[in-house]
KEVEX-654697 format. One record per residue (C-alpha): x, y, z; residue in three letters. Coordinates in steps of 0.2 Angstrom, whole numbers, plus 5000, padded with zeros to 4 digits. Each point is the difference from the previous one (the first is absolute). Example, Ala and Ser with C-alpha at 12.3 -4.5 7.8 and 13.67 -1.06 7.14 Angstrom:
2
506249785039Ala500650174997Ser
***
This chain:
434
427157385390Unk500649964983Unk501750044993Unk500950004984Unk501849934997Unk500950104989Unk501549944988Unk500950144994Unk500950054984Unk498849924986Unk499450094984Unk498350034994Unk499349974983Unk498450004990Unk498550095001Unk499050035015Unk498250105001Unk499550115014Unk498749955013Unk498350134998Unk500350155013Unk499749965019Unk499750155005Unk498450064986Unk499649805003Unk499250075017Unk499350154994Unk498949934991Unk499649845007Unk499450115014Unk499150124985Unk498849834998Unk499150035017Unk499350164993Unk498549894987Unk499149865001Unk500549954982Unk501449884996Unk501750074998Unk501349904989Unk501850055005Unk501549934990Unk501949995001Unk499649985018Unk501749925009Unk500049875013Unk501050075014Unk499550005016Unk499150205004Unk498949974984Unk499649815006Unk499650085019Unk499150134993Unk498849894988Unk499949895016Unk499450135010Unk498650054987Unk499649844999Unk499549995019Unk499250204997Unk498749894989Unk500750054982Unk499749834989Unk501849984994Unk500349874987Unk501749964990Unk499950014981Unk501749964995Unk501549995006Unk500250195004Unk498150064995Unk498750045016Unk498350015001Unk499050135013Unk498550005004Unk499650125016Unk498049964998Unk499849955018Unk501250095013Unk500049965017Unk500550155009Unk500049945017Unk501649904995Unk500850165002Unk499950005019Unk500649835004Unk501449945008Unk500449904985Unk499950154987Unk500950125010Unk501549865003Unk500149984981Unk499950174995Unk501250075010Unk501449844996Unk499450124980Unk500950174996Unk498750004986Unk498549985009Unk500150175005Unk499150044981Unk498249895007Unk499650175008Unk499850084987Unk498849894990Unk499249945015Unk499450185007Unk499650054982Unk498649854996Unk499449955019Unk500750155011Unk500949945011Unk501749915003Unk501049915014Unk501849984996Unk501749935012Unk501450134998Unk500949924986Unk501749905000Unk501249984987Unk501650014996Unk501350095014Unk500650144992Unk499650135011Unk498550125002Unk498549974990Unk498850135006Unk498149994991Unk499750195008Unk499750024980Unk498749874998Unk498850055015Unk500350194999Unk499449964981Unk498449905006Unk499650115011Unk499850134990Unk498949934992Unk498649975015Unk500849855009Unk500049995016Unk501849915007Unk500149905019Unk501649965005Unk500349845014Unk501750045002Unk500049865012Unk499749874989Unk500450104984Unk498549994991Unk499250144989Unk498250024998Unk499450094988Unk497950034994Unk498950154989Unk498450034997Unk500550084984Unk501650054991Unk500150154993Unk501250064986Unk501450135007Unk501650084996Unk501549905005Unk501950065002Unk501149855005Unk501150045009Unk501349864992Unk499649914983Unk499649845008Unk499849864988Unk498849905014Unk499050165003Unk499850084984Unk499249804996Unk499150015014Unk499450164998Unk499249974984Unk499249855004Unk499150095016Unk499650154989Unk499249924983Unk498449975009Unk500150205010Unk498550094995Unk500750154989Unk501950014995Unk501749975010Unk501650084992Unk501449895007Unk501650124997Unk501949935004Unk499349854996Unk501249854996Unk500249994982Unk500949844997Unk499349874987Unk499149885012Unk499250165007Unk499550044981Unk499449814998Unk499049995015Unk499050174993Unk500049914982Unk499049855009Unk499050105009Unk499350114985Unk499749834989Unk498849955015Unk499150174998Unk501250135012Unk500050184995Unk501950045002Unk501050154992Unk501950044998Unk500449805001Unk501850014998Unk500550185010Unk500050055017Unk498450085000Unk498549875000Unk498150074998Unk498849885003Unk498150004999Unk498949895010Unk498949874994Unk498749895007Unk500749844995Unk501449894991Unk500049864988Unk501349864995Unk501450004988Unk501449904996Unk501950055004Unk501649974997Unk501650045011Unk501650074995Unk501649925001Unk500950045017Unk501250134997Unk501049955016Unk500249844995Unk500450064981Unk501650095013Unk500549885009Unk500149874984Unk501250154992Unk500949975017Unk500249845000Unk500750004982Unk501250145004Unk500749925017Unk500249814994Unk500850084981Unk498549924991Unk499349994984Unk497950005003Unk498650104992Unk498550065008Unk498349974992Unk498350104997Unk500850135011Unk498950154996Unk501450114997Unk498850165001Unk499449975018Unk502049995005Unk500350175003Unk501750055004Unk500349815006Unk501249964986Unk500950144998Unk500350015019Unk501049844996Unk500850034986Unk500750175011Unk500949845011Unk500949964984Unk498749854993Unk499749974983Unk498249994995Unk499149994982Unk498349994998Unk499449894987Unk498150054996Unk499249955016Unk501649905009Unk501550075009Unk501849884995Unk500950035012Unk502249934992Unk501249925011Unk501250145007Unk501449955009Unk500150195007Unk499250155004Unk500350195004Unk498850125009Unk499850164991Unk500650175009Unk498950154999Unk500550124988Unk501150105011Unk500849855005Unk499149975018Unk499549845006Unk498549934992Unk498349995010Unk498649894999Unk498550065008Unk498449935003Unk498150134995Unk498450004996Unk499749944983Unk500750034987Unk501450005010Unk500849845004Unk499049885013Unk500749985017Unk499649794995Unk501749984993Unk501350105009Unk500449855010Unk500549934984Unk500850144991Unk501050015017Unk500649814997Unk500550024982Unk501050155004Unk501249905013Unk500649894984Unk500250184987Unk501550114998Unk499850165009Unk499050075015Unk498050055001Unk498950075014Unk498549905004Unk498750135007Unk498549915008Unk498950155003Unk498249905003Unk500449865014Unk501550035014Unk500349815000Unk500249954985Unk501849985002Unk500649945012Unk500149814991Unk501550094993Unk501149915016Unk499849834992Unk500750074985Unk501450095010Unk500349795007Unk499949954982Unk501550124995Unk499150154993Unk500750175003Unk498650105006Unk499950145012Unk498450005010Unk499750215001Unk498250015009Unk498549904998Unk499650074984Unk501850024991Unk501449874997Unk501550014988Unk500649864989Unk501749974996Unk499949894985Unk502049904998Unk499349914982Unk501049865000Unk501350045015Unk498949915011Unk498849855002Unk498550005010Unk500049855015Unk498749895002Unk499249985019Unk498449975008Unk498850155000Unk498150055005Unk498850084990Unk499350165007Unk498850064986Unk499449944983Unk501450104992Unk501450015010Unk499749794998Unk500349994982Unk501250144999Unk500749885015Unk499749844985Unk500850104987Unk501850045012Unk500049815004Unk499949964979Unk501450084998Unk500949955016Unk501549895001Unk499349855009Unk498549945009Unk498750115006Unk498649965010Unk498550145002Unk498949975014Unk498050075000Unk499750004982Unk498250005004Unk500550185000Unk500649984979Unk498449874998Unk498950165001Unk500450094983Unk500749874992Unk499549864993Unk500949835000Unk501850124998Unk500849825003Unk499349894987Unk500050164987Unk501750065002Unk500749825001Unk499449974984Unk501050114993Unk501749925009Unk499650075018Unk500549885015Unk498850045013Unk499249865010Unk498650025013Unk500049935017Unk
***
């Protein structure tokens, strides 16, 4: 198990770009099973889900070559389907929260699918109810080994249907359209997630020749087709990494500026910070975030405590509460975290309670920050990482720390970001790995 050591107190400064986004990297690197013509997908970051995931296609029979240093080549020409039920493949995909989107594609083109009950991060319940009451729908038939957790799903046929989801899942709504562009007739897809990667993936799917309506809203219309070609595509930036950079600056008083951002597909991102007191101009395409030595959290109108809520987009995405939660210990004022979407989300918030944060835990989905500004420094001490971002909300408390910290399980941070270390100490970081 690999740890960082942390030494606390240093400024950033520079420029620092945003990785592409993890989490439309595995929409649509699962979007490639559904032709048997080559898929070129760019920006694509090397952390490790995406690398397990193009691993895992690999051994599925995709011809996967590297073009460049973040540029894939997919070619699903010859799929061996039986992969699905080995040992081997059901190991792997359930060690994958993102293999859960292979059912989709893979019932669509060869009807059928075999799938682990997906891991991932320890944040509470993640229930997929959404993704097979979807499928099903449309004429797939679902066996559940609840003995060794194994779904097994197969249809004849697919046939296009109306769909009410009963949450806007990002996962399902993706894996939703990719079982539904092959349904014979049309499948409305309403509540669907709306989010940008969700409006990428439909973007890719209609250059290879998908018949898809609304991209963009909640309401997707999709009419069937009997096949799909190539394309080329290029990710976003990953907004939760864009965050936690604005973080970082705002935590450690640094001067940094955020490149190629794509400030459009931020939503209410920055000005959800800029409610904690941070400073942020946008400067064409890049954020700059100034060196603050202080911060106040803004008050409601009728002067009540300020609360920060996670909500289907456009609201703001549960990804970067953790962090919002860390940069509030440091501000002036008072804020109420309110993690609706996952009951354990929070409960890192004991390490920071060691560190010296003033937080009171109120449930699993609510805690209230104290922020003391400068009447207080956090403590550095040794910590584990439970999830990918309570570790570098964990990585940004120890930045700012008095002292040495040492955060243990950072395999856990290695899986949405990529080389954090060597990036950040290049902008005067100390963060060594061991």
């Amino acid at each position: 198990m690999s740890s960082f050591i942390i030494e606390g107190g240093h400024r950033l400064n520079g420029e620092i770009t945003p990785q592409g986004a993890k989490n439309e990297a595995l929409q649509v690197i699962c979007a490639t099973l559904l032709t048997q013509q080559e898929v070129i997908i760019e920006n694509v970051p090397y952390i490790l889900d995406v690398n397990n995931l193009i691993l895992l296609l690999k051994e599925l029979g995709v011809e996967v070559k590297k073009i460049s240093s973040d540029s894939w080549s997919f070619k699903a020409e010859n799929i061996d389907t039986q992969f699905t039920k080995t040992e081997d493949f059901l190991k792997k995909s359930a060690a994958l929260r993102g293999s859960v989107m292979l059912i989709g594609p893979l019932l669509a083109r060869f009807g059928n699918a075999t799938i682990a009950k997906p891991g991932g991060d320890k944040i509470g319940r993640r229930r997929l109810d959404t993704h097979f009451n979807g499928i099903i729908k449309l004429g797939a038939e679902l066996v559940f080994d609840q003995e060794n957790n194994i779904y097994c799903l197969s249809a004849d046929k697919l046939r296009g249907q109306y769909i009410l989801l009963d949450e806007a899942s990002v996962t399902g709504t993706a894996n939703l359209l990719m079982a539904s562009v092959f349904a014979e007739g049309e499948t409305i897809i309403y509540n669907a997630a709306c989010e940008p990667y969700v409006e990428q993936l439909s973007n890719m799917l209609v250059r290879m020749g998908a018949k898809i309506e609304g991209i963009g809203s909640n309401r997707l219309i999709v009419k069937g087709v009997t096949k799909l070609g190539g394309c080329r595509h290029r990710l976003l930036p990953d907004m939760i990494e864009v965050g936690s950079f604005i973080g970082m600056a705002a935590m450690t008083a640094s001067e940094i500026t955020i490149k190629n951002t794509s400030v459009a597909n931020l939503g209410i991102i920055p000005e959800s910070f800029r409610r904690l007191g941070i400073q942020i101009e946008q400067r064409d395409d890049d954020l700059h975030i100034p060196s603050q030595e202080s911060y106040t959290i803004e008050s409601f109108m009728d002067g009540s405590i300020l609360t920060i809520a996670d909500a289907p987009w456009p609201g703001l995405t549960p990804d970067l509460l953790s962090v919002m939660l860390v940069v509030a210990t440091k501000a002036e004022g008072c804020v109420l975290i309110h993690q609706k979407m996952f009951e354990s989300r929070l409960f890192f918030v004991d390490k920071l309670i060691d560190m010296g944060a003033q937080i009171i835990l109120c449930d699993p989905h609510r805690a209230t920050v104290i922020g003391l500004g400068d009447r207080f420094k956090l403590r550095g001490m040794t910590m584990t990482s439970p999830d990918i971002r309570a570790g570098i909300s964990l990585l940004i408390a120890a930045m700012c720390a008095e002292g040495k910290s040492t955060i243990h399980n950072i395999d856990q941070i290695d899986r949405g970001y990529q080389h954090i270390d060597l990036r950040l100490n290049k902008l005067g970081a100390r963060i060594e790995r061991k």
